[in-house]
VEXDREN-2710 file (C-alpha; in Angstrom, 1 decimal):
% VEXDREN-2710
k/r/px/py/pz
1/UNK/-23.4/-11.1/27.6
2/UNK/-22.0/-9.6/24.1
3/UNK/-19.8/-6.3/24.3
4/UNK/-19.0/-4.5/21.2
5/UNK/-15.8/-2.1/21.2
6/UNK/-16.4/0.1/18.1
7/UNK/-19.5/0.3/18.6
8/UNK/-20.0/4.0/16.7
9/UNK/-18.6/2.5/13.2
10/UNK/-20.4/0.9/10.0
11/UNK/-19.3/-3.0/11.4
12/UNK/-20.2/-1.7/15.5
13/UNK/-23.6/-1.0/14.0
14/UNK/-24.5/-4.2/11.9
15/UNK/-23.1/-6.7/14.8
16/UNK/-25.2/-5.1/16.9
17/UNK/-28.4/-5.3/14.3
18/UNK/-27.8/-8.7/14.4
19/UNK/-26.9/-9.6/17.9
20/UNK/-30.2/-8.2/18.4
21/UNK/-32.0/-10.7/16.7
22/UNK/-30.0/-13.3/17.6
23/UNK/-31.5/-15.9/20.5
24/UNK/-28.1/-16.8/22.3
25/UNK/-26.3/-13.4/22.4
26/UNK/-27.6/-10.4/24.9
27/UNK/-26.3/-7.1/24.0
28/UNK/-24.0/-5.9/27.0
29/UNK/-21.6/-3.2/27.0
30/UNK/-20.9/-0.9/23.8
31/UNK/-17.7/1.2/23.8
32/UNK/-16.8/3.6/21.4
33/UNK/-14.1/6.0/22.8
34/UNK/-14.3/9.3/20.9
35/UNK/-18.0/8.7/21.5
36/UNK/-18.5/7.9/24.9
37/UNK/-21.2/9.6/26.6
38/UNK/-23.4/9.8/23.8
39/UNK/-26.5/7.8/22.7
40/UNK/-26.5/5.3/20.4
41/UNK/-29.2/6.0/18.7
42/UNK/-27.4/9.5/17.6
43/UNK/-25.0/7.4/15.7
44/UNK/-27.1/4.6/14.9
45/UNK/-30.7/5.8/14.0
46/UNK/-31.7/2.4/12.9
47/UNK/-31.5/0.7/16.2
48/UNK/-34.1/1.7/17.4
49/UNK/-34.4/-1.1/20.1
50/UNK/-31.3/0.0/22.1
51/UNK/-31.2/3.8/20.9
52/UNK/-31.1/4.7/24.5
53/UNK/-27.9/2.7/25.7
54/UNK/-24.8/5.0/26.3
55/UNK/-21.6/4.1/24.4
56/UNK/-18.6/3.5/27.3
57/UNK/-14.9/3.9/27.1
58/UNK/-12.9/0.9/26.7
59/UNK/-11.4/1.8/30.6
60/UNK/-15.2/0.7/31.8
61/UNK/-15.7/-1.7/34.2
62/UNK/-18.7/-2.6/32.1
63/UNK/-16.9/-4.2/29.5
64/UNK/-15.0/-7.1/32.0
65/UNK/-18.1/-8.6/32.6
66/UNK/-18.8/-9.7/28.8
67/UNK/-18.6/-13.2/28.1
68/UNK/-18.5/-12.6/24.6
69/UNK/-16.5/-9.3/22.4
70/UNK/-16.3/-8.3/19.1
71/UNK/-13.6/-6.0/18.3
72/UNK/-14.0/-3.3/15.4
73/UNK/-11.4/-1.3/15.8
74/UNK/-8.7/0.5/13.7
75/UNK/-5.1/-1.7/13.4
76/UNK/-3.1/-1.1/16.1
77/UNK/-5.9/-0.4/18.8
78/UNK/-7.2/-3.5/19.9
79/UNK/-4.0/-5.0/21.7
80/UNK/-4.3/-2.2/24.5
81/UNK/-8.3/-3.4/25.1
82/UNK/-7.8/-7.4/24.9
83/UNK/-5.2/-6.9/27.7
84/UNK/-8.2/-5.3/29.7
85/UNK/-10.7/-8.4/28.6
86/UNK/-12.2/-10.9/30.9
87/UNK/-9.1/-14.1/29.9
88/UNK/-12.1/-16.7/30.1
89/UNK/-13.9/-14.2/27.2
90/UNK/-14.4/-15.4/23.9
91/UNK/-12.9/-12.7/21.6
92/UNK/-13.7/-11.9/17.4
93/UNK/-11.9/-9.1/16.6
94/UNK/-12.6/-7.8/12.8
95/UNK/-9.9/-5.6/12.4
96/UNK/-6.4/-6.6/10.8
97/UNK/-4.4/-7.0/14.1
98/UNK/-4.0/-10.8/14.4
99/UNK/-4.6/-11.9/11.2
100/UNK/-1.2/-12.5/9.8
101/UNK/1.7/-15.4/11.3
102/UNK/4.4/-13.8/9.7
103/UNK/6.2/-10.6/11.5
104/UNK/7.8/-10.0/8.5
105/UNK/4.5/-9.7/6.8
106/UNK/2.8/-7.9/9.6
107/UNK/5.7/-5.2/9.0
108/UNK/5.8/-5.1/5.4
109/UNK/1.9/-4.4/5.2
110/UNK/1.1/-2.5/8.8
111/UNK/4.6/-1.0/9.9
112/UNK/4.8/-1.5/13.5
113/UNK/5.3/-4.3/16.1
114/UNK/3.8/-7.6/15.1
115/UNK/1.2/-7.9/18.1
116/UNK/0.6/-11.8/17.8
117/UNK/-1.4/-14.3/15.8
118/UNK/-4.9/-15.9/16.2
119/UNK/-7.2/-18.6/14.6
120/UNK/-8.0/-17.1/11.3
121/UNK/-12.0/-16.9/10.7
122/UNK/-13.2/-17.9/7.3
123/UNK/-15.0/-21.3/8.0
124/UNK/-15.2/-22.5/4.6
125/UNK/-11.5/-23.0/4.2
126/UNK/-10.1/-26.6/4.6
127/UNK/-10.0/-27.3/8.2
128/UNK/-11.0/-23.7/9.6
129/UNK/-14.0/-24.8/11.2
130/UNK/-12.2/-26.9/13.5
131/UNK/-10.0/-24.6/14.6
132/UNK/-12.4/-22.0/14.8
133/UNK/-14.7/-23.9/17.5
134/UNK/-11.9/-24.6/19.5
135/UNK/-10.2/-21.6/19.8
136/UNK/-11.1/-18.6/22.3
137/UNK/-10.1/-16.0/20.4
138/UNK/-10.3/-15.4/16.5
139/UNK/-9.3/-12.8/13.8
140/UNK/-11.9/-12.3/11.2
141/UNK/-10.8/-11.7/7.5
142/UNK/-10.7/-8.7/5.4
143/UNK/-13.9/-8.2/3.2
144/UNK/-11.9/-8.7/0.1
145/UNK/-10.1/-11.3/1.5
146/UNK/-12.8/-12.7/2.2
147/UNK/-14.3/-12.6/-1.7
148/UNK/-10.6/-13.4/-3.0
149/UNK/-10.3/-16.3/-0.7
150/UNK/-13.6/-18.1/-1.4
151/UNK/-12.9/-17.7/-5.5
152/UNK/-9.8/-19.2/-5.9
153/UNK/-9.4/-21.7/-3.1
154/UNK/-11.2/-24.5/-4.8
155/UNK/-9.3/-24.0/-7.7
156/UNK/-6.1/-23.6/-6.0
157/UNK/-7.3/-27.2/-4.1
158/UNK/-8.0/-29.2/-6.5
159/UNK/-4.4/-27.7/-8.8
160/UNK/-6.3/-26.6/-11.9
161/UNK/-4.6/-23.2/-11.9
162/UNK/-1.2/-21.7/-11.5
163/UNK/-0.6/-19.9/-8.5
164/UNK/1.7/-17.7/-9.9
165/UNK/-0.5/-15.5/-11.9
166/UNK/-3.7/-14.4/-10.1
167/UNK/-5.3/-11.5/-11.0
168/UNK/-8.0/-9.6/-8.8
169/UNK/-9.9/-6.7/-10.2
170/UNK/-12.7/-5.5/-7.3
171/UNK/-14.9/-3.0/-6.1
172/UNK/-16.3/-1.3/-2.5
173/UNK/-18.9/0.2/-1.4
174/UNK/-18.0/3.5/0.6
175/UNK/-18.6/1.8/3.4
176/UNK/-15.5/-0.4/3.1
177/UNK/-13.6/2.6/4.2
178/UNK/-14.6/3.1/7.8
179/UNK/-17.0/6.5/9.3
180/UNK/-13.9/8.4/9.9
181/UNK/-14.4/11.4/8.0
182/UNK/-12.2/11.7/4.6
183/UNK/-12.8/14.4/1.7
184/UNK/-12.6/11.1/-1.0
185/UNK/-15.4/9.6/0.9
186/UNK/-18.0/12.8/0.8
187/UNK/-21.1/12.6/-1.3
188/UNK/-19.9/15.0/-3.8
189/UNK/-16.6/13.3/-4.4
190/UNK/-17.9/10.1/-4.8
191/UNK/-21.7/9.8/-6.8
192/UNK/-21.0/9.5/-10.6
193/UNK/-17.5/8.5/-10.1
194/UNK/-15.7/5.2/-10.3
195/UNK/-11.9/5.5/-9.1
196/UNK/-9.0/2.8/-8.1
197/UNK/-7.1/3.2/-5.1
198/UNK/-4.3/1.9/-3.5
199/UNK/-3.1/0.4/-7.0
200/UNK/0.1/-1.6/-7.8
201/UNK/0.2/-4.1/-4.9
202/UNK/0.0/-1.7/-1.9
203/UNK/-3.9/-3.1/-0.7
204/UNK/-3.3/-4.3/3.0
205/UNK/-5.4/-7.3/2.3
206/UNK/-2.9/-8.3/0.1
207/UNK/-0.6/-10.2/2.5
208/UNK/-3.6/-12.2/4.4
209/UNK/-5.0/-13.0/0.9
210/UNK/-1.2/-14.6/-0.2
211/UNK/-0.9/-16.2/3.7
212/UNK/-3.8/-18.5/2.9
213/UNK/-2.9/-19.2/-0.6
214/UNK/0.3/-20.1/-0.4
215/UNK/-0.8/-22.7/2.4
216/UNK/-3.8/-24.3/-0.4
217/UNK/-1.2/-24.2/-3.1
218/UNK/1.8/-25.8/-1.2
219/UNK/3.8/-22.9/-2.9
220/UNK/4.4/-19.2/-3.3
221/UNK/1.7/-17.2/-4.7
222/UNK/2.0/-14.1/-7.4
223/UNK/-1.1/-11.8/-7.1
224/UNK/-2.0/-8.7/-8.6
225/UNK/-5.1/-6.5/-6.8
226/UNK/-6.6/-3.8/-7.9
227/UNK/-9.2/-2.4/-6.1
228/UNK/-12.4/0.2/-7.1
229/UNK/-14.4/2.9/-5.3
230/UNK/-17.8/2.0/-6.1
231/UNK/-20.5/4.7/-5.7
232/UNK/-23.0/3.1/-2.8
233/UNK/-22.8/2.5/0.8
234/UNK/-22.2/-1.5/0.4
235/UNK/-21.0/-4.4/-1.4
236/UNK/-18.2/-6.1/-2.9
237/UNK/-18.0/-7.6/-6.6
238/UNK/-15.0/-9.2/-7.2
239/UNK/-13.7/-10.3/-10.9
240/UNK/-11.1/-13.0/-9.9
241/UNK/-9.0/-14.6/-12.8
242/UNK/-6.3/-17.2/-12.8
243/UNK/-4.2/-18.7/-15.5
244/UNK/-5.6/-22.4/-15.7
245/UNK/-2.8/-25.3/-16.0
246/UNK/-2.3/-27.2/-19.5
247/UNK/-4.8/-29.7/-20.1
248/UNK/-7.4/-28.1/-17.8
249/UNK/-10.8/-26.4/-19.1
250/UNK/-14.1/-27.6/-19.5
251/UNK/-16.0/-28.0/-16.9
252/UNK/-13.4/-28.8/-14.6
253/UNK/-13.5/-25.7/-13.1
254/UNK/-17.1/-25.4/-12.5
255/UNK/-16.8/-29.1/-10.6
256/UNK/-14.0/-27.9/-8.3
257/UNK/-16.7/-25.2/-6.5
258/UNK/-18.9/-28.5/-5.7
259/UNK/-16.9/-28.2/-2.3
260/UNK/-19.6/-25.4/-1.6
261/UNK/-22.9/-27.5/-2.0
262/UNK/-23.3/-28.3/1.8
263/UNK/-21.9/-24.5/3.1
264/UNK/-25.4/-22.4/4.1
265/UNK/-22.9/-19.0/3.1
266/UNK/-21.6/-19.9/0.1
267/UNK/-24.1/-20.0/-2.6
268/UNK/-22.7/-21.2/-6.1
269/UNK/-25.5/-19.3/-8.9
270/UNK/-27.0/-21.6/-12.0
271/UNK/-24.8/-21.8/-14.8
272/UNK/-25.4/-18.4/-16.7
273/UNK/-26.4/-16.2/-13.6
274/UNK/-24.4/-13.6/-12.6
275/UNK/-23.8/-12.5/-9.3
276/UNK/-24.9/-8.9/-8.2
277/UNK/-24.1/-7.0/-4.8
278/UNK/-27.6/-6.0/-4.1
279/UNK/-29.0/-9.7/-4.3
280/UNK/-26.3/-10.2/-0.9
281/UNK/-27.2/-7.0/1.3
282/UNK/-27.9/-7.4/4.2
283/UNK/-26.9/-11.0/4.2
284/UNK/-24.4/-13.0/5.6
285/UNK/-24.0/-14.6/1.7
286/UNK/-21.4/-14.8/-0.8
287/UNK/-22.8/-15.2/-4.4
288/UNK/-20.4/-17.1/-6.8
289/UNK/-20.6/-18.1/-10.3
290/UNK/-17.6/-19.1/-12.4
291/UNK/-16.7/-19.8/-16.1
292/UNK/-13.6/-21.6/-18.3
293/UNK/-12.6/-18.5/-20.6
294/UNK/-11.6/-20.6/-23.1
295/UNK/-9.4/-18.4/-25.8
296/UNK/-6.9/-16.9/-22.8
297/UNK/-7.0/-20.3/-21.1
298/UNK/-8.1/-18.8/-18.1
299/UNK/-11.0/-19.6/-14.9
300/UNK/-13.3/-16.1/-14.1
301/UNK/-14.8/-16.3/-10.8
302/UNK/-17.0/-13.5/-9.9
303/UNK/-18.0/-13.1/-6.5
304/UNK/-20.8/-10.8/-4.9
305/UNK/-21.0/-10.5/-1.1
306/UNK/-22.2/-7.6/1.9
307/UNK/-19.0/-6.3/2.9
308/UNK/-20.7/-5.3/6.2
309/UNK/-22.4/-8.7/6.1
310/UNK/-20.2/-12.0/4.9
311/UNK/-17.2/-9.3/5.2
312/UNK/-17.4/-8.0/8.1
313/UNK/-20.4/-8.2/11.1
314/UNK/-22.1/-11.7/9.9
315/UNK/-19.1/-13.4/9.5
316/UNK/-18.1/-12.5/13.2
317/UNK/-21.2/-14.0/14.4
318/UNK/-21.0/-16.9/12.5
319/UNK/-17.2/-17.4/13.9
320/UNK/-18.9/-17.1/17.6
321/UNK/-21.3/-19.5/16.5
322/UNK/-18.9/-21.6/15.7
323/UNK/-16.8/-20.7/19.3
324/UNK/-19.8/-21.1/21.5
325/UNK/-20.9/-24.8/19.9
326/UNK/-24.0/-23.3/18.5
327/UNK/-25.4/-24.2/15.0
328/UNK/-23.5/-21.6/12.5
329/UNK/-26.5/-20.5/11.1
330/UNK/-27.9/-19.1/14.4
331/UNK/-29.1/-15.6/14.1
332/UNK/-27.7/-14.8/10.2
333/UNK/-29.8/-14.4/7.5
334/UNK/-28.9/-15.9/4.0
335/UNK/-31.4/-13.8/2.0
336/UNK/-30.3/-10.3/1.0
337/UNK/-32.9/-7.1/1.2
338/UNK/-32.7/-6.0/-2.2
339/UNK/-34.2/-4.2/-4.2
END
């Protein structure tokens, strides 16, 4: 029995698309609070299956009796509803709230009281999978953590680049931003435009993206992030450089990413083939290629993956895959939708 709290918003809806389909996981209570009382299918015309079920407040009884939650709720929310949770529950929760060890970091990037720490979900790091499965709780990553994270840990593995000058150039889909209504996010403020945001180091995914790549490196990490408004509903391309160390180049680089042959997520494109956001929607892939710039001296990873997919929604099911001992694969498709 599978609750989802945040049921209303872009990552509520695309969980439950694919807890739908999935043959272990039964779609139980959905809570979204300002929403409660309505139908689902008002907010989510696509789901056509379960358009009839009425959204709950996170005070419903409903909600004790999942075994399984997925949390997609604003930073800062989801404390109040875990202390409400069944304890013997098995918890994902994709927003921001337990994703960082340090309170120090938690207050530099969020501002308030550091509510705790949990297994961090992104299975293709060293170790995570371990963790993951035995763990009863779980924070998912940031979407461009995510894409940050899966570019430059091999690299940062295997010491061919030096972690003290990373540079991350990438852009969103609209989507990235949440449903809550925002005048930068209307139609007419966003078609035929291409803006940064949240420029000179102020990104919130900024400290979780340094908290795992300072542990891969063994040292402090220097990273600058700039991150684009692109004009469609999803997708993330990131453009991830790094400064590679004397001596490296050729097609040392390349080699390092051979750590991704056996992961079903993680697909590394032929030599020459560039990734592209549409190829992953809908998906639970990230599509990576990566190149020795030889005249700078520096490694280009480019990364393409479903920020509501591999970012967000599929990556929580794949985490409770992982949590409830059931083949990671179960219920997530690889293959995007486009065109």
């Amino acid at each position: 029995r599978t609750a989802v709290v945040g049921a209303s918003g872009y990552s509520g809806g695309e969980l439950l698309r694919l807890i739908d389909t999935h043959p272990t996981l039964e779609v139980g209570a959905l809570v979204a609070g300002g929403n409660a009382g309505r139908r689902l299918g008002e907010l989510h015309p696509q789901l056509v299956s379960m358009a009839d079920q009425m959204l709950l407040d996170a005070s419903a009884p409903e909600l004790g009796d999942a075994e399984l939650v997925f949390l997609a709720l604003p930073h800062g929310a989801t404390p109040q509803v875990v202390a409400n949770l069944n304890p013997e529950a098995k918890v994902v929760d994709i927003g921001a709230d337990y994703r960082l060890a340090d309170p120090a970091d938690w207050q530099r990037w969020y501002g308030d009281a550091h509510p705790g720490t949990w297994p961090y979900g992104l299975p293709e790091l060293p170790g995570a999978r371990a963790q993951i499965a035995g763990s009863r709780k779980v924070a998912n990553p940031g979407c461009y953590a995510t894409a940050v994270q899966l570019a430059f840990a091999p690299l940062l593995a295997a010491g061919l680049i030096e972690s003290t000058d990373l540079v991350v150039v990438a852009g969103s889909g609209t989507s990235g931003a949440g449903r809550s209504l925002a005048p930068a996010q209307l139609a007419s403020e966003v078609m035929g435009d291409l803006t940064a945001y949240k420029v000179g180091g102020t990104h919130r995914h900024i400290g979780e993206i340094r908290q795992t790549l300072r542990a891969l490196a063994g040292t402090d990490v220097t990273l600058s992030f700039t991150p684009l408004l692109i004009p469609m509903p999803r997708g993330i391309l990131a453009t991830c450089t790094a400064r590679l160390k004397p001596g490296v180049g050729g097609a040392a680089p390349r080699a390092a990413f051979a750590r991704y042959d056996d992961e079903p997520f993680v697909t590394v494109l032929p030599e020459g083939q560039l990734p592209h956001t549409a190829a992953t929607w809908g998906s639970n892939s990230a599509h990576v290629q990566v190149v020795a710039d030889s005249d700078p001296g520096r490694a280009v990873v480019l990364v393409a993956l479903d920020n509501l997919g591999k970012g967000a929604a599929g990556q929580a099911i794949q985490n409770a895959n992982l949590m409830l001992g059931l083949p990671e694969t179960t219920g997530l498709p690889r293959n995007g939708v486009a065109p």
